[in-house]
C-alpha positions in Angstrom: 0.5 6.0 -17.9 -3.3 5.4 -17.4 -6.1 7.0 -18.8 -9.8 8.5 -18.1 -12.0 5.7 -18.5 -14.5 7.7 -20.4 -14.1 10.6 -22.8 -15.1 13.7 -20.1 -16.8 17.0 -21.6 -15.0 20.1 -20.8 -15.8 23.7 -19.9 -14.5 26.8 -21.5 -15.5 30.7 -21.1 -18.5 32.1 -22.8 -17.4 35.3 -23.3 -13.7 35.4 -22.0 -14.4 36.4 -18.6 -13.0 35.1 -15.4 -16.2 33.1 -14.4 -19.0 32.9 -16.5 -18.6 29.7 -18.4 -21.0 27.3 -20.7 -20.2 23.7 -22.1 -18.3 23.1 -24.9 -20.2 21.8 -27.6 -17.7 19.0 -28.7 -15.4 16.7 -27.0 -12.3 18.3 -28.1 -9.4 19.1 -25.8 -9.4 22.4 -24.7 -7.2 24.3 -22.3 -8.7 27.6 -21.4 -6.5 28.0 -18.3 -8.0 28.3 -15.3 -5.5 28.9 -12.9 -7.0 30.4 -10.1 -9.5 28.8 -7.1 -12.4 30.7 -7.8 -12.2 29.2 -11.2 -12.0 25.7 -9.7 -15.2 26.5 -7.5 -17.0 28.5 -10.7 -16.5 24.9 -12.6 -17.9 23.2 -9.8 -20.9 24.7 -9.5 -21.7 24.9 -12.8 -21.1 21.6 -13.5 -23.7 20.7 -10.7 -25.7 22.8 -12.5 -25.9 20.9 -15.4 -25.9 17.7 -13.5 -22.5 16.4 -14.0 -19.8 15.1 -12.3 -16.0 16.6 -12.2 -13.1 14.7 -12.5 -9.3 16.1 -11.8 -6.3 15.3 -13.9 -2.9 15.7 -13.6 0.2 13.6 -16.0 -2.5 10.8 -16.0 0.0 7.8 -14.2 -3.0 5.9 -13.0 -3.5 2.7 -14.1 -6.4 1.6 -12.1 -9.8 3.4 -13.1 -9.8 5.7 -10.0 -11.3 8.8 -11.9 -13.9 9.9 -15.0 -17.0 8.4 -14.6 -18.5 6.4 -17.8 -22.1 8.9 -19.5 -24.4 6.8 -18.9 -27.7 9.4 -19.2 -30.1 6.4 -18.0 -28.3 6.3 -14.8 -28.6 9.8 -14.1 -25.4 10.7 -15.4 -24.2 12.9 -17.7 -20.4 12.5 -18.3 -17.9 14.5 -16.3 -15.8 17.8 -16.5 -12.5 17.4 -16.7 -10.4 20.0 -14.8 -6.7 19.4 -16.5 -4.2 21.1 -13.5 -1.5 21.1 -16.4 -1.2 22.7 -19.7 -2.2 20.1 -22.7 1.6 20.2 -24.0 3.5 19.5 -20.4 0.8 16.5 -19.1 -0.4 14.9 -22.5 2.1 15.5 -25.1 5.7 13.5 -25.6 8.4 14.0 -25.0 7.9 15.6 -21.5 10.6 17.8 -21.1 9.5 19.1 -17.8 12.6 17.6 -16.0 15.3 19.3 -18.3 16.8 22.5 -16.4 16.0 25.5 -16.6 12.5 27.1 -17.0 11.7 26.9 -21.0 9.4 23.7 -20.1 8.2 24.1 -16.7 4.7 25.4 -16.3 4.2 29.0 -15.9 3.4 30.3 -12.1 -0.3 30.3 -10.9 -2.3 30.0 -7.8 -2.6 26.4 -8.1 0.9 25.9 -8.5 2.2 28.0 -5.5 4.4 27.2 -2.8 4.5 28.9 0.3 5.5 28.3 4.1 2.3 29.0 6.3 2.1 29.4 10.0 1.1 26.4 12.5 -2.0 28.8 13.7 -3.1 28.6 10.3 -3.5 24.5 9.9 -4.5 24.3 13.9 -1.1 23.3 15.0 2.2 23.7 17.0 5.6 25.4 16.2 8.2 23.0 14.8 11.5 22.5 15.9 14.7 22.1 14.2 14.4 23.9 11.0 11.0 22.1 10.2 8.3 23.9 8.4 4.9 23.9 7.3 4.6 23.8 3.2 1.7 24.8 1.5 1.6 23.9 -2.5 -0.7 24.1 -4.8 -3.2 21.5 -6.4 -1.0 21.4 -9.5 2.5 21.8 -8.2 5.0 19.3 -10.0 7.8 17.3 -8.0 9.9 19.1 -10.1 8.8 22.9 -9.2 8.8 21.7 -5.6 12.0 20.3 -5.7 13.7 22.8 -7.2 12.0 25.6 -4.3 13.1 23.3 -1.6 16.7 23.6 -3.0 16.5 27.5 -4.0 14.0 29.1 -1.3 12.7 26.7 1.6 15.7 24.9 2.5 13.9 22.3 3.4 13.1 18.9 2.3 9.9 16.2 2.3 11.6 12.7 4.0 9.5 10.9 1.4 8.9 11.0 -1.9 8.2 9.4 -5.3 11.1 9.3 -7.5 9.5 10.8 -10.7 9.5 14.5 -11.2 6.7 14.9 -13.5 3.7 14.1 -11.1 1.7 16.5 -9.3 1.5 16.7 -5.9 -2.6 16.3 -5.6 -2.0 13.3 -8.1 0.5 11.4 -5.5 -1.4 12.6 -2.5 -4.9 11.0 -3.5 -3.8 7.0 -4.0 -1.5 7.3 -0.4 1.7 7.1 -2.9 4.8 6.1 -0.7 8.8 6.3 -0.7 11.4 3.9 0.4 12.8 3.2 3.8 11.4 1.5 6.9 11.3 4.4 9.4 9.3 6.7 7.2 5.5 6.5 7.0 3.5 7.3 3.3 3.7 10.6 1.5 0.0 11.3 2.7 1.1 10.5 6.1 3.0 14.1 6.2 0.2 15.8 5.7 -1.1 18.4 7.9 -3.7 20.6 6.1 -6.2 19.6 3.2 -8.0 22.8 1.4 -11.0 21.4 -0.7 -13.8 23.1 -3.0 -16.9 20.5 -2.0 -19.5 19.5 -3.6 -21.4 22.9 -3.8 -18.8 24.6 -4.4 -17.4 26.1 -1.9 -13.9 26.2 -0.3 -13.3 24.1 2.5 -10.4 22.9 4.6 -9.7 19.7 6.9 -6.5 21.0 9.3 -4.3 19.3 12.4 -6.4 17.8 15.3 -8.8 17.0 13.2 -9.1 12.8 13.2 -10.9 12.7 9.6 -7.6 13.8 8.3 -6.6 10.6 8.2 -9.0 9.5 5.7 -9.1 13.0 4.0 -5.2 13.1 3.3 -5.8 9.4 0.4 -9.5 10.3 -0.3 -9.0 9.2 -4.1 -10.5 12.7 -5.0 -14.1 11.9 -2.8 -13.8 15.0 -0.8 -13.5 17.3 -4.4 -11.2 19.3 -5.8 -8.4 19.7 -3.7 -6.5 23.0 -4.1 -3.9 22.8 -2.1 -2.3 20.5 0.2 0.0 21.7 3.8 3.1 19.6 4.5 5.4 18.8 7.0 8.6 19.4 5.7 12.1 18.7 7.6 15.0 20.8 7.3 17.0 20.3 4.5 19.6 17.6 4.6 22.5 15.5 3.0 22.2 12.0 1.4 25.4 9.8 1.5 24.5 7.5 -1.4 27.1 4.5 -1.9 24.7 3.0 -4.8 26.1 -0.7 -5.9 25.6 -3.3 -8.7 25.7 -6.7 -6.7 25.2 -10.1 -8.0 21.5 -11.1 -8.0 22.5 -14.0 -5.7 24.4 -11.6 -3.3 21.8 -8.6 -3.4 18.9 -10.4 -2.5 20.2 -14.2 -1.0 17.2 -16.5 -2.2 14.9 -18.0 0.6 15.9 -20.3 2.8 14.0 -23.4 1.3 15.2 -22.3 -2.3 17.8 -25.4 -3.7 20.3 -24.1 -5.7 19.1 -26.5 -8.5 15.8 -24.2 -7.8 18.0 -21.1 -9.1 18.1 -20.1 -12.8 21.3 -21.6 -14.0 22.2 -18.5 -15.3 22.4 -16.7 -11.7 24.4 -19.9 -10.0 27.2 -18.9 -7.8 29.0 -21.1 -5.7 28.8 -19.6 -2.2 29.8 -21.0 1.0 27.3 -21.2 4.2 29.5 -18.5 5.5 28.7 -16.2 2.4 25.0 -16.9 2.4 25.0 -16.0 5.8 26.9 -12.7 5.3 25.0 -11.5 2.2 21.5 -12.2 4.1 22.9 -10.3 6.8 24.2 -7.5 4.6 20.7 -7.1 3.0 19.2 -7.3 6.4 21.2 -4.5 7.5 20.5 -2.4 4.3 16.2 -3.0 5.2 16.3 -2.6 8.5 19.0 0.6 8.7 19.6 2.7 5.7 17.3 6.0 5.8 16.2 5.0 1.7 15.9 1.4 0.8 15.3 0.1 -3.0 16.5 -2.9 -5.3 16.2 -3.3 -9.1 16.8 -5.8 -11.4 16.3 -6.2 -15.2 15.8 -9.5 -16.9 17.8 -11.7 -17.4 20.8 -9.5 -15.5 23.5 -11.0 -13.3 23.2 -8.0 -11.2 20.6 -6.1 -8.9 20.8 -2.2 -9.1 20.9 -1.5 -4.9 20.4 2.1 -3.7 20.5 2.1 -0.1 21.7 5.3 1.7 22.0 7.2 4.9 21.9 10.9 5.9 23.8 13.6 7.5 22.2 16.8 9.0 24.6 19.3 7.2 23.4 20.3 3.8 27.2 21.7 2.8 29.3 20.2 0.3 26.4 18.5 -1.7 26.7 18.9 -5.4 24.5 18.8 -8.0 22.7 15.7 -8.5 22.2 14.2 -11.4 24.6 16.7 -13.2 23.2 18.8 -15.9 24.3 16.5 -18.4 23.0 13.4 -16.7 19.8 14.8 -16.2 19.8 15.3 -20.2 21.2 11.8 -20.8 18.5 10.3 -18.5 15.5 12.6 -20.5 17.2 11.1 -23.9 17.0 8.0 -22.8 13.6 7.7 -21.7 12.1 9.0 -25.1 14.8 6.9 -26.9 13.4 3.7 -24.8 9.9 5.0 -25.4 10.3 5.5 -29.3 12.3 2.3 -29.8 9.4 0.0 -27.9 7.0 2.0 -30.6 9.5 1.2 -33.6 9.2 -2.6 -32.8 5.2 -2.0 -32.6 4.7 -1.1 -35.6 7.2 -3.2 -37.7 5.6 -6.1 -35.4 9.0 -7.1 -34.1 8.4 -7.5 -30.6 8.4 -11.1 -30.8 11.4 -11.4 -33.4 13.6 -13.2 -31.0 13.0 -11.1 -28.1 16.1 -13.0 -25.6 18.7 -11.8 -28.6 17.2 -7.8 -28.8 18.7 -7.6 -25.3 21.6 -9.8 -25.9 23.2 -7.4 -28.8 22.9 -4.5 -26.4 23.7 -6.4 -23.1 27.2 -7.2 -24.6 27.8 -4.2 -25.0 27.4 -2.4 -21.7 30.5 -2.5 -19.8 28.5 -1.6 -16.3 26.0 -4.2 -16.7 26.6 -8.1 -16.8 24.1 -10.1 -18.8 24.8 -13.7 -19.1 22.3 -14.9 -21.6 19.6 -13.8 -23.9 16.6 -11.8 -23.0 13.5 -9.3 -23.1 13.9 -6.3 -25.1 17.5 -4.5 -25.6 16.1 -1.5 -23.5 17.6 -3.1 -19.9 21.4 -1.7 -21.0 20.5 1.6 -21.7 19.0 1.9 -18.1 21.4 0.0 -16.1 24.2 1.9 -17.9 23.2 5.1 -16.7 22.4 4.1 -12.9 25.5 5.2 -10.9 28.1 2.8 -8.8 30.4 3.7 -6.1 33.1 0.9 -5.0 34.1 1.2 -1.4 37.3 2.5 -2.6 35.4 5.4 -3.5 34.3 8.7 -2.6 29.9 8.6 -2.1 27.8 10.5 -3.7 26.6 13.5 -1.3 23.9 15.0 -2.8 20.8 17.1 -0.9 18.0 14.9 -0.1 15.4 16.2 -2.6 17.8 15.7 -5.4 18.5 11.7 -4.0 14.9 11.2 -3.6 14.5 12.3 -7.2 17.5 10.4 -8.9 16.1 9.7 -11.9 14.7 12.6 -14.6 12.4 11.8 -17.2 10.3 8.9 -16.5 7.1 10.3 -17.9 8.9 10.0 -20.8 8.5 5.9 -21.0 5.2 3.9 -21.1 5.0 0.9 -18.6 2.5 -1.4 -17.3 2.9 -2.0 -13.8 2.0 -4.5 -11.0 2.7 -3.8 -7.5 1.6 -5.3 -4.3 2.4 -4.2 -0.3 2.5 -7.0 2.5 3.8 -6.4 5.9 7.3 -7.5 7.1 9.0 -8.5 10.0 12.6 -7.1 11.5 12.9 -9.8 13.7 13.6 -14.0 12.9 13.0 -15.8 10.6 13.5 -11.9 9.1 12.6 -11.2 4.9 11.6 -14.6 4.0 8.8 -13.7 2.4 10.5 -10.8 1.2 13.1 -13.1 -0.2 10.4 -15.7 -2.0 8.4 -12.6 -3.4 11.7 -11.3 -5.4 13.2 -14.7 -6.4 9.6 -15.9 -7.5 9.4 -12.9 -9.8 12.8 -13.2 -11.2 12.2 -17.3 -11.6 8.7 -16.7 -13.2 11.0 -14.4 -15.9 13.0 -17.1 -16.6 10.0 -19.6 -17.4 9.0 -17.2 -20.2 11.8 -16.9 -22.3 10.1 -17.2 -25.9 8.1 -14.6 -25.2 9.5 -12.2 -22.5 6.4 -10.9 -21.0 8.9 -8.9 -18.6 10.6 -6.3 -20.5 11.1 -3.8 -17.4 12.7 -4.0 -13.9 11.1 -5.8 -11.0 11.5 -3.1 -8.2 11.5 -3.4 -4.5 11.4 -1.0 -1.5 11.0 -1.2 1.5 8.6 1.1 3.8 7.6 2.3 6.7 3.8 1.8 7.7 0.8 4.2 7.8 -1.7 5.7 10.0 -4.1 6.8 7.1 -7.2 5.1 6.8 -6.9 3.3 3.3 -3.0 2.9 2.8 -2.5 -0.3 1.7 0.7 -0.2 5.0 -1.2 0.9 7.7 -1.0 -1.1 10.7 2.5 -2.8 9.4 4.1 -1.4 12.5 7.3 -4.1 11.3 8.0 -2.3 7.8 6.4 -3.3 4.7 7.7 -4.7 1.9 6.4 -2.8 -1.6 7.2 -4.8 -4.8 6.1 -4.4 -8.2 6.7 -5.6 -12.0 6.8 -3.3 -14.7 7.2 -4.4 -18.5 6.3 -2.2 -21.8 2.9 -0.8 -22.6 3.3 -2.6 -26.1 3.1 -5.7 -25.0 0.0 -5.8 -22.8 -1.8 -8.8 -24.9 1.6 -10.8 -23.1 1.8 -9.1 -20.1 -1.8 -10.1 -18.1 -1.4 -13.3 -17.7 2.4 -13.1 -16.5 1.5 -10.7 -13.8 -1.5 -13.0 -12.8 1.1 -15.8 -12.2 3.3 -13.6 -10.5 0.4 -12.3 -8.5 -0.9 -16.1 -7.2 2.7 -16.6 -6.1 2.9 -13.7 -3.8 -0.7 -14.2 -2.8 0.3 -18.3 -1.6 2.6 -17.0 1.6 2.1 -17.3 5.3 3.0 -15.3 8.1 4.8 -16.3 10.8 1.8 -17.8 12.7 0.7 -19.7 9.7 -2.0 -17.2 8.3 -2.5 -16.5 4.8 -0.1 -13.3 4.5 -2.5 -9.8 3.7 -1.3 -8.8 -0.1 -2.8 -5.4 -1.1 -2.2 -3.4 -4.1 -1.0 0.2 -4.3 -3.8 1.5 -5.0 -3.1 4.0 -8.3 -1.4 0.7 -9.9 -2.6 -2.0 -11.9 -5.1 -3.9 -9.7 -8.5 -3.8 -11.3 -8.0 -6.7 -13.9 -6.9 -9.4 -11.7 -7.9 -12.1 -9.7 -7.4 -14.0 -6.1 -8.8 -16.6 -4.8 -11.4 -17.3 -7.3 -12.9 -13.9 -7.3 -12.2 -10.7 -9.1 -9.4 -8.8 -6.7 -11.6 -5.5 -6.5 -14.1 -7.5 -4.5 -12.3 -9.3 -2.3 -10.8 -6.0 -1.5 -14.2 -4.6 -0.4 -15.3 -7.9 1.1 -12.5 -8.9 3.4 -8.8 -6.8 3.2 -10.5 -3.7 3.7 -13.8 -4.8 5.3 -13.4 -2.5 8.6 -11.2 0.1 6.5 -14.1 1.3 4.6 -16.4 1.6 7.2 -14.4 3.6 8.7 -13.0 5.8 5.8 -17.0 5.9 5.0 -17.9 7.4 8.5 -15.1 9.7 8.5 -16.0 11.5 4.8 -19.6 11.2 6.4 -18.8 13.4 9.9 -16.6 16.3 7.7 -19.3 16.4 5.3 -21.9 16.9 8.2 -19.8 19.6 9.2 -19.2 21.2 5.7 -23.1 20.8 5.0 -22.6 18.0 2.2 -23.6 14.6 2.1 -22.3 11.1 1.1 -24.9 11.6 -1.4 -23.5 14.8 -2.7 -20.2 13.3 -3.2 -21.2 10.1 -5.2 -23.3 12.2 -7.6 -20.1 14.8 -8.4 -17.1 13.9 -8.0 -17.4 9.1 -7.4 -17.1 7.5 -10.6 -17.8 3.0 -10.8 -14.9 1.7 -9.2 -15.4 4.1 -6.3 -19.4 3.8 -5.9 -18.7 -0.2 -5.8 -15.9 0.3 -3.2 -17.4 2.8 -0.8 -20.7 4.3 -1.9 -22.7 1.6 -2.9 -24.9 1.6 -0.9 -25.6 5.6 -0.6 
């Protein structure tokens, strides 16, 4: 989970009123609860007032430094205010037991954390058909809270989604966060209504017809605070999940120019031309059909987790998934992942033969085949709990916000985490590239079996593209494919060069014509610390990927704040920080 990259002051209430507030004299956390919009525009202003900026944080799951500005008084700065949408014990303390059921651990109901159906007149657009409504939630509304209201109140259901539960919703909004499956666009694509307090403070709203929406719905937190976000929900609906634990070679078939010497011996399967041919076509099918798309292998695994699904209109008959006592298994798990990757910290263990820490617990897991030695021992107890259904059996049918959130608890474990989007293509020569960015990973995990720098899944999905302005998948009109490498957060002194290799190999591809294939980062990821082509990522980013992009992001925040009567200036000065002034201000 990431981190403010500077230690923000904080505001609290001189004299326990609702509005009047003064700065804290130290730097110690505290939560004074503000829950209410004018708070957030009270905090605003006077942090103008006191010329600084203001940051917003949520569960903190950004890696790159997209918010809190460093206190550099020469500069003109003095520090941030931090405005925490969640209570100190549910975002910063662990375990997170947020997911568990029942309400002892979720947070308690405020203004920022509402959830309400609005009418189209309200967000300057038309009547939906078919059960389709327009949701309104709150700045700090969790997965979790809306997931469980879709289920209990709306009857309705986002098409997209992250899988984790304990994220807010203007935490997943703000870096264009995205889903899996090819026909559906990014979670910031579905939105239809942005409510804002600006730079002076006041409340302010960006709604349908407007074409700065675009830019305004993955603003990285440029436009201010936003309070509360309008969606476009569907009706509520039925996932058919068939999840399945194929072999790696079967899952994925390696690319075409890939000898079989090329393979890992470990993975080697003897497969006729007529197999090959039927698996890529089976994994075709899966990319280009199923309604949710996503692969996930551990290291050193014979098998890739696949959880492709379809839908069905009727919501009846779903049960309750996970069950109560998975969802507690999959919590358990987590912190027990979590506290064991801390226990090998701090005996400094992590490199005591790191191939045989998985092997003693790979043997043991009757679900999950693992054929040699390898990274940590933490790969069986998550492959053990993902669920399998054999064609003999009866699919999981489960309602769609429940599928989209199959797994409970992830705050829970500390990652570092690598991932890149680059466009596909449906038709021949197909998911080449697809195919060499998976089995490049999975070789480059082989290569580095004395020290294991990957110690977490490598994850793939595939998605649909974008029409907001800095999503890393607009213009892919053919699908994107999103993949990314996690490992633990105690071994980062292994882990950056490992995901730099990694990182050149997917950078090397060509597209179809022979051009140097566009790789961009998701943008909340880890991104800042790398390198491509001879230059520090962040800058060819700015110089060439997203040359036009940020012009045009840049003249869009420019025309809505000409007509909310704020500047780029205005924006830079309260609520930019670095990475962002570099990016798109720099020159304001």
């Amino acid at each position: 989970m990431g981190t403010p990259s500077s230690e923000p002051s904080h505001v609290e209430p001189s004299d326990g009123g609702q509005h009047d507030f003064k700065e804290a004299v130290d730097l110690t956390f505290r939560n004074w609860g503000r829950t209410t919009i004018d708070d957030i525009q009270t905090i605003v202003r006077n942090a103008i007032q006191s010329g600084k900026g203001v940051q917003v944080s949520g569960f903190r799951h950004s890696w790159s430094p997209v918010f809190g500005r460093n206190d550099i008084p020469s500069q003109g700065n003095n520090g941030d205010v931090l405005i925490l949408t969640l209570p100190e014990e549910i975002a910063s303390t662990l375990p997170c037991l947020l997911a568990l059921p029942g309400d002892a651990f979720q947070p308690k109901k405020t203004e920022l954390n509402g959830v309400k159906v609005v009418d189209s007149e309200e967000i300057g657009g038309s009547p939906l058909p078919d059960g389709k409504k327009y949701i309104s939630v709150g700045m700090a509304t969790t997965n979790e809270q809306f997931r469980r209201w879709r289920i209990k109140e709306g009857n309705v259901t986002l098409p997209v989604n992250v899988i984790m539960v304990e994220i807010t919703y203007s935490g997943s909004n703000a870096p264009i966060c995205h889903g899996a499956g090819i026909k559906y666009l990014s979670l910031s694509d579905l939105v239809r209504c942005i409510e804002y307090v600006d730079a002076y403070g006041e409340l302010r709203a960006i709604t349908m017809g407007d074409p700065a929406l675009k830019a305004a719905s993955g603003c990285f937190g440029l436009l201010g605070v936003v309070t509360r976000i309008t969606f476009e929900c569907d009706a509520m609906s039925t996932a058919v999940m068939r999840p399945a634990k194929l072999h790696v070679i079967e899952a994925i078939p390696p690319p075409p120019e890939m000898k079989d010497s090329d393979i890992p011996a470990d993975l080697r399967k003897s497969r006729t031309p007529e197999q090959k041919k039927d698996d890529l076509e089976k994994f075709k099918d899966r990319a280009n059909n199923e309604y949710y798309a996503e692969w996930f292998w551990f290291p050193f695994s014979d098998e890739v987790w696949v959880n492709t699904w379809s839908t069905e209109a009727d919501p009846a008959g779903a049960e309750d998934y996970p069950s109560i006592a998975k969802v507690f298994l999959q919590v358990i798990e987590a912190v027990c992942m979590d506290l064991l990757q801390e226990i090998l910290s701090c005996i400094d263990a992590l490199q005591l033969e790191p191939e045989l820490q998985t092997k003693i617990l790979c043997e043991l897991n009757p679900f999950l085949r693992c054929s040699r030695l390898g990274s940590v021992g933490i790969a069986w107890f998550a492959m053990m709990n993902l669920d399998e259904r054999k064609k003999d059996e009866e699919p999981i049918r489960a309602l769609l916000p429940d599928a989209l959130h199959f797994q409970r608890g992830i705050q829970n474990l500390r990652v570092r985490d690598l991932e890149v989007a680059f466009p596909g293509n449906p038709e021949e020569p197909d998911y080449t590239n697809v195919q060499r960015a998976w089995w490049d990973a999975i070789k480059a995990c082989y290569e580095h079996t004395d020290t294991c720098p990957l110690r977490m899944p490598l994850e793939m999905r595939i998605i649909g593209p974008s029409e907001v302005t800095m999503a890393p998948q607009r213009g892919n009109s053919l699908g994107t494919c999103a993949i990314e490498i996690l490992t633990l957060k105690v071994v980062a002194d292994i882990w950056q060069p490992f995901a730099q290799e990694v990182l050149d190999k997917w950078m090397s591809y060509k597209d179809n014509d022979g051009k140097q294939l566009v790789v961009k980062p998701h943008w909340a990821k880890e991104w800042i610390n790398f390198s491509v082509d001879n230059m520090p990522w962040v800058e060819k980013l700015k110089s060439e990927v997203y040359k036009d992009e940020i012009i045009e992001f840049k003249t869009l925040l420019a025309d809505i704040g000409k007509r909310h009567n704020w500047t780029l200036a205005d924006v830079k000065k309260t609520f930019s920080n670095e990475l962002l002034d570099y990016l798109y201000l720099d020159d304001v």
